[in-house]
VMD Tcl script that draws the C-alpha trace (Angstrom):
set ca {
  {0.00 0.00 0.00}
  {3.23 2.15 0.95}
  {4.16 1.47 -2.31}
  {0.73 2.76 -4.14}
  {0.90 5.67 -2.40}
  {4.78 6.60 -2.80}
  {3.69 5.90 -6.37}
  {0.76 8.44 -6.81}
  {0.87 10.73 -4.06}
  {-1.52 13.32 -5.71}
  {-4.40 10.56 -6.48}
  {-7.16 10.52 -4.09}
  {-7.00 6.63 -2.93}
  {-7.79 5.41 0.31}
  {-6.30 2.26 1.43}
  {-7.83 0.21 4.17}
  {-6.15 -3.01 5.55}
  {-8.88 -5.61 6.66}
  {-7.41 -7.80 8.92}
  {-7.76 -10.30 11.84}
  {-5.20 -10.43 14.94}
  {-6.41 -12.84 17.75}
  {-5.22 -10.21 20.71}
  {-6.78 -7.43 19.06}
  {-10.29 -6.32 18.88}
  {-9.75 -2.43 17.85}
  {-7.59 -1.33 15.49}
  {-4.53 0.54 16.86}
  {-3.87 4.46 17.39}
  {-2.80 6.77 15.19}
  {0.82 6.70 17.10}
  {0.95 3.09 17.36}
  {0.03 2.74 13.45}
  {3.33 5.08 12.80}
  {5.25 3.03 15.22}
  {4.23 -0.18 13.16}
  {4.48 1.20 9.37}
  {8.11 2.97 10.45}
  {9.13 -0.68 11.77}
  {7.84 -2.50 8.40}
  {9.99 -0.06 6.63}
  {12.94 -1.45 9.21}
  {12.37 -4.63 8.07}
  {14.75 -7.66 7.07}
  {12.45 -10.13 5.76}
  {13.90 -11.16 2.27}
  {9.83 -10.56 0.63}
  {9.46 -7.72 1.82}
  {13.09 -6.80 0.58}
  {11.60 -4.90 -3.08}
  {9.37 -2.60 -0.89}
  {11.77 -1.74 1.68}
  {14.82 -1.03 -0.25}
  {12.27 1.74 -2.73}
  {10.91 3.12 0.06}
  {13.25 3.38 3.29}
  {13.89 6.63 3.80}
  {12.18 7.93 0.41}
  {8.21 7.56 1.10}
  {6.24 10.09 3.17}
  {5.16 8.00 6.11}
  {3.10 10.79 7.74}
  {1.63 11.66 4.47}
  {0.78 8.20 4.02}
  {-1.08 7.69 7.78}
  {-4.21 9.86 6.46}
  {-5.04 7.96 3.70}
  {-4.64 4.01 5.87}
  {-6.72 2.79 8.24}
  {-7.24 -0.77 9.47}
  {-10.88 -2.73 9.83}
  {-10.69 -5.64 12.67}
  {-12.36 -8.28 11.41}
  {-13.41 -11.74 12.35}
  {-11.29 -15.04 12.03}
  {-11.05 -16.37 8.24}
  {-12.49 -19.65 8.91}
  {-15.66 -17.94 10.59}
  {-15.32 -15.38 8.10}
  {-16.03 -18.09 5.68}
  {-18.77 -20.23 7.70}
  {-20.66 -16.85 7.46}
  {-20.42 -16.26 4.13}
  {-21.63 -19.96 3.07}
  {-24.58 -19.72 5.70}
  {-25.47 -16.52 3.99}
  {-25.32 -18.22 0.53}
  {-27.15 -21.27 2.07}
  {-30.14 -19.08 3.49}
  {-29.63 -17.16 -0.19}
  {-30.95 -20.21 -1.82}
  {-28.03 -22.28 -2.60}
  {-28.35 -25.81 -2.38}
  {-25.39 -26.80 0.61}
  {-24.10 -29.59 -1.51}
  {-23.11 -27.08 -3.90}
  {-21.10 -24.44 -1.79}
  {-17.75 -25.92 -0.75}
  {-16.96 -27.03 -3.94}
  {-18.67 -25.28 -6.89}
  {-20.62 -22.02 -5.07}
  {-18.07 -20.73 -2.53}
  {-14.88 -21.26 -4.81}
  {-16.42 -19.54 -7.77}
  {-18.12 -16.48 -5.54}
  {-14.53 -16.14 -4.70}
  {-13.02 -15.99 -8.07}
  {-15.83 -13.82 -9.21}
  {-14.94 -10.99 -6.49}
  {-11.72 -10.98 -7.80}
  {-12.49 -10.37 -11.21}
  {-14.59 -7.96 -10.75}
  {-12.35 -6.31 -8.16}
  {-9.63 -5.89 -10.71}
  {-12.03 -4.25 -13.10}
  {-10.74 -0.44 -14.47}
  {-13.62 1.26 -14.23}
  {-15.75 1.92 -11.01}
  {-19.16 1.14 -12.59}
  {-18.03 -2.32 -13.44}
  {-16.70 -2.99 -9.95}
  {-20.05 -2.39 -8.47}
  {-21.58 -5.76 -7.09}
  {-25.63 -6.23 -7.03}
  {-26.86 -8.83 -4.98}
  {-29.46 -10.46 -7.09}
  {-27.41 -10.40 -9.97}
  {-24.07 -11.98 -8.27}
  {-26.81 -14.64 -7.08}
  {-27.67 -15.50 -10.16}
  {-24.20 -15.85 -11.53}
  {-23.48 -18.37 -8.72}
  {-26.62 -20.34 -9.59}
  {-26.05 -20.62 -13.02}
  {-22.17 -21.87 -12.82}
  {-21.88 -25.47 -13.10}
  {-17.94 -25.32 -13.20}
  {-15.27 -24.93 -10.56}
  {-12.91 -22.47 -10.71}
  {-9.03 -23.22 -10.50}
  {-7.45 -19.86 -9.68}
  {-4.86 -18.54 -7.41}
  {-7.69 -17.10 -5.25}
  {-9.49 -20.24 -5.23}
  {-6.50 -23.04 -4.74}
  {-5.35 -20.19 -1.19}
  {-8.87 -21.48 0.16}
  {-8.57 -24.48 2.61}
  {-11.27 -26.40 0.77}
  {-8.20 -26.66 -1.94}
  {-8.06 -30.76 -1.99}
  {-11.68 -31.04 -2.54}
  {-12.19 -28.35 -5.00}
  {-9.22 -30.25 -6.99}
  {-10.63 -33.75 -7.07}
  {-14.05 -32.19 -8.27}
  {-12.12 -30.34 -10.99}
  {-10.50 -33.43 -11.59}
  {-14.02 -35.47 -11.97}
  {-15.70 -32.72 -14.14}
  {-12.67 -32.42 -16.34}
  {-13.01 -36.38 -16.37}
  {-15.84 -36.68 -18.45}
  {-14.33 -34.50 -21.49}
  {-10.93 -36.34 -21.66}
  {-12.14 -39.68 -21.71}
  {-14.07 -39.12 -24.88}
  {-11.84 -40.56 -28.15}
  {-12.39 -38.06 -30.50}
  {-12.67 -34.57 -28.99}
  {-10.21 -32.01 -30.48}
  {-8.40 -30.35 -28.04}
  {-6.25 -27.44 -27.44}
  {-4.01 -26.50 -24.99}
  {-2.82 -23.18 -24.47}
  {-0.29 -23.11 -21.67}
  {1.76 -20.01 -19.95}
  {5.08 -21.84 -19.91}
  {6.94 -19.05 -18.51}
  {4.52 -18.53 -15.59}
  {4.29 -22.29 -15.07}
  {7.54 -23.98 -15.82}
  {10.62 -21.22 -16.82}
  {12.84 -24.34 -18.06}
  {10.20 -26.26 -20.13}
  {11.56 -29.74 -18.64}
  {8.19 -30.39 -16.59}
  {5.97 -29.28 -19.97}
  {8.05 -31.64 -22.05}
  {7.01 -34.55 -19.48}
  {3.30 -33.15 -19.45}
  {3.06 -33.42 -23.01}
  {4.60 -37.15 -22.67}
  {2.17 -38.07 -20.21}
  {-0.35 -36.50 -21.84}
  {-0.39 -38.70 -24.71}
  {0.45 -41.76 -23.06}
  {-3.11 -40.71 -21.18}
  {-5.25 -39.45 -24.24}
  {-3.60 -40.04 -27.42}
  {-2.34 -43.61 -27.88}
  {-5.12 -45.46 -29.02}
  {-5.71 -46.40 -32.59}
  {-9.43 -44.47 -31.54}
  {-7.36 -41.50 -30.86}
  {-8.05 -40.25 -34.09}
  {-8.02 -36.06 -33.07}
  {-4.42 -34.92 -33.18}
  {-4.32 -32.50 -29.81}
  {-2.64 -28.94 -30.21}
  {-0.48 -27.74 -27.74}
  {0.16 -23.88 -28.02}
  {3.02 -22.42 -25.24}
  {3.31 -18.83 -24.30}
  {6.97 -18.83 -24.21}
  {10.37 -16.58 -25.18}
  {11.59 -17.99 -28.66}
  {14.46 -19.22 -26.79}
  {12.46 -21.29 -24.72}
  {9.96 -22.34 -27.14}
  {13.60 -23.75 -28.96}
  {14.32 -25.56 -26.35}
  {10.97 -27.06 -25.89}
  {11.05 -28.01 -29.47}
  {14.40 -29.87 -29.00}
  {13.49 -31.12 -25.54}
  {10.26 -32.85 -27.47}
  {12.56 -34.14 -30.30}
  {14.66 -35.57 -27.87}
  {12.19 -37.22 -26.01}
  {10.80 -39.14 -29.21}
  {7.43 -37.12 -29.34}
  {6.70 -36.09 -32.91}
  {4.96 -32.83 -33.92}
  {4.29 -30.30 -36.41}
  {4.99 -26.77 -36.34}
  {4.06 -25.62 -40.00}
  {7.78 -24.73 -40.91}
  {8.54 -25.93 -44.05}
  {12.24 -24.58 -44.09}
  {12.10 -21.02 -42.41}
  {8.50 -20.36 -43.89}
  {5.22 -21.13 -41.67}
  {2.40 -22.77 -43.95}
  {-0.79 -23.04 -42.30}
  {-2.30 -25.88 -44.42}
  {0.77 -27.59 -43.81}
  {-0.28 -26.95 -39.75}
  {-3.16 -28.10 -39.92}
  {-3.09 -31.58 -42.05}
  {-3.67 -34.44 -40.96}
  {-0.91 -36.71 -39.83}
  {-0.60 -39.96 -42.40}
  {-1.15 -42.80 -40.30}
  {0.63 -45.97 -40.89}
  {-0.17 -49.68 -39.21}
  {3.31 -51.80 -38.23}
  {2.80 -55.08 -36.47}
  {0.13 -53.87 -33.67}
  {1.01 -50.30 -33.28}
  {-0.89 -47.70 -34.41}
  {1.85 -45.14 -36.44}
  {1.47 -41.57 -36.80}
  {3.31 -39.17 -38.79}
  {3.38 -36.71 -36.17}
  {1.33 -36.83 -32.80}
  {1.27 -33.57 -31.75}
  {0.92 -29.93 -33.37}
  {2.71 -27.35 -32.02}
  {3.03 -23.86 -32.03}
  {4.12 -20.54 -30.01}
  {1.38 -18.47 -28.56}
  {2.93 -14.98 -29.84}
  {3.55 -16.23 -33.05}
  {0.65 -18.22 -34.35}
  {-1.86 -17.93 -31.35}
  {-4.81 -16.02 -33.70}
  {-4.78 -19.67 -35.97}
  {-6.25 -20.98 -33.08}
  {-9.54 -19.63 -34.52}
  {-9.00 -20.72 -38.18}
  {-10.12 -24.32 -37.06}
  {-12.11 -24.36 -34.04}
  {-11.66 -27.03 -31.37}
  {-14.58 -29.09 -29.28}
  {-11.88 -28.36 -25.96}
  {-10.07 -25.35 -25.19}
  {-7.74 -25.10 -22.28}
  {-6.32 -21.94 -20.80}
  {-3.77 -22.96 -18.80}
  {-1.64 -20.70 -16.19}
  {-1.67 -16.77 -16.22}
  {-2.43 -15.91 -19.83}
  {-5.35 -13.74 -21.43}
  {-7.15 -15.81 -23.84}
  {-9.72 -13.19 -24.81}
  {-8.49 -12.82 -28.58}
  {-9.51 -16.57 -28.86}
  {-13.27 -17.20 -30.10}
  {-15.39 -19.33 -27.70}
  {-18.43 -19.87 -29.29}
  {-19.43 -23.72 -29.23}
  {-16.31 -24.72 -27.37}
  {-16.15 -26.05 -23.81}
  {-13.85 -23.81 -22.45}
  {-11.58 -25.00 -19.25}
  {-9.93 -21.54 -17.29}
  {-7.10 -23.21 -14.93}
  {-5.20 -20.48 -14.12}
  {-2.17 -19.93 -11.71}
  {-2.03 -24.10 -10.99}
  {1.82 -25.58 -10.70}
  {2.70 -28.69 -12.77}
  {1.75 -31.02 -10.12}
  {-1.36 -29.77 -9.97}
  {-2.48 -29.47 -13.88}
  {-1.23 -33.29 -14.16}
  {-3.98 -34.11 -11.30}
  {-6.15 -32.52 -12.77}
  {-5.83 -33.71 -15.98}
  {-5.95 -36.91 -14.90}
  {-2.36 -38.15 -15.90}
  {-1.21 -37.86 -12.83}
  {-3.04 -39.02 -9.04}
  {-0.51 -36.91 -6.78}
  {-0.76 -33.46 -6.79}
  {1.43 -32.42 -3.77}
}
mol new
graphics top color blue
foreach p $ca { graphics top sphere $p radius 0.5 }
foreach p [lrange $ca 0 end-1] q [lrange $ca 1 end] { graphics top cylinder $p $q radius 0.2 }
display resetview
């Protein structure tokens, strides 16, 4: 907050820390408040570390004190027993709220929290109520995986996910922040291997999957080779140095030797910032967002979209299903 406020001194925000301490039950003077933000600025803690070392000695701590106060509030976990009993006595069916209501009310808040303009962060009741009712999928976001109901909402993720990937002959893509989720590409590369041994080894398997990473070109490379490497055929469109769409998009020739089902390539691949607008040029039944990536340039209509954002490796393979550990 320090740091919003060092940043735009002249804009007229308020900041307000809501908070629960189990000794306190008002929140503290105006002296004691000084005391404590003069301290944080004191601090050694390595997270803090980025704050403190742009704002020790540099930010207007008095100026600051105006514009903060703090709100005592109750204890999370009867924070949240509140909030379900007042979506319960709402009208929500209790079956649905520690899995499907509660996670998604959350998730909803902070979308619409992080909304630019102040008209479209304004929440009506009997509207949010009726978003909630009408939701039939469980949200897998960062807000949502913090909550302690986080094993449960994964294995009923897991289920409704379940009845998708089991079907032979869905076309799927997969469009996966690798920077956000795995930096060195190691842990995709083994996705993408487990993947297939899950989904894509059957002679049935007739719907080659496309996997689409939002990655720098140097790690994109070295996903390529990594895949190469590993024995995992693909294809990227390149014909030389040139990218040929048709060429992306054919069908792999498929080939029977002995019992095995052969397959010119069993994979397509391509880099989000390159070719991530073709995604619409041939529209899949299954669409996966995967990690911390806006996927608002692709076109939804008649697809069964799949939002799993801000979920390590461990957990996407759980959740896919190609994995049953996700610690």
């Amino acid at each position: 907050m320090m740091k919003g406020f060092h940043s735009n001194p002249g804009a007229k925000i308020r900041y307000v820390l809501f908070a629960h301490y189990p000794n306190m039950n008002e929140p503290p003077t105006s002296e004691a408040l000084l005391k404590y933000l003069r301290e944080a600025l004191e601090s050694k803690n390595k997270d803090l570390k980025k704050f403190t070392s742009q704002l020790h000695g540099k930010v207007d701590v008095e100026g600051f004190l105006p514009r903060f106060s703090m709100e005592i509030g109750p204890a999370l976990d009867s924070l949240c027993e509140r909030v379900k009993s007042a979506l319960k006595n709402n009208g929500i069916p209790e079956g649905d709220i520690d899995t499907l209501v509660y996670p998604n009310a959350i998730h909803l808040i902070a979308k619409i929290s992080s909304e630019h303009s102040l008209s479209d962060r304004v929440v009506r009741k009997t509207k949010f109520l009726d978003q909630l009712g009408s939701i039939r999928k469980t949200a897998i976001s960062r807000w949502t995986m913090a909550l302690k109901t986080r094993k449960a909402i994964l294995e009923a993720k897991r289920k409704e996910l379940k009845a998708h990937l089991n079907l032979n002959t869905r076309i799927r893509c997969l469009v996966i922040d690798a920077e956000g989720l795995d930096p060195g590409g190691e842990g995709l590369v083994l996705f993408v291997k487990d993947y297939l041994d899950t989904y894509h080894f059957k002679q049935a398997h007739i719907s080659t999957p496309t996997f689409c990473f939002s990655a720098k070109s140097e790690t994109f490379d070295d996903i390529r080779l990594r895949l190469h490497n590993k024995g995992i055929r693909f294809a990227d469109g390149f014909i030389g140095n040139h990218f040929d769409k048709s060429h992306f998009f054919r069908d792999p020739i498929c080939s029977r030797k002995s019992s095995e089902n052969q397959r010119e390539f069993q994979i397509r691949l391509m880099r989000w910032e390159d070719h991530g607008l073709l995604l619409n040029d041939q529209k899949c039944d299954d669409l996966f967002i995967i990690g911390a990536l806006d996927g608002s340039s692709i076109r939804k209509r008649d697809v069964e979209v799949e939002q799993l954002s801000a979920t390590s490796l461990k957990e996407l393979k759980y959740l896919m299903g190609v994995s049953d550990v996700y610690d």
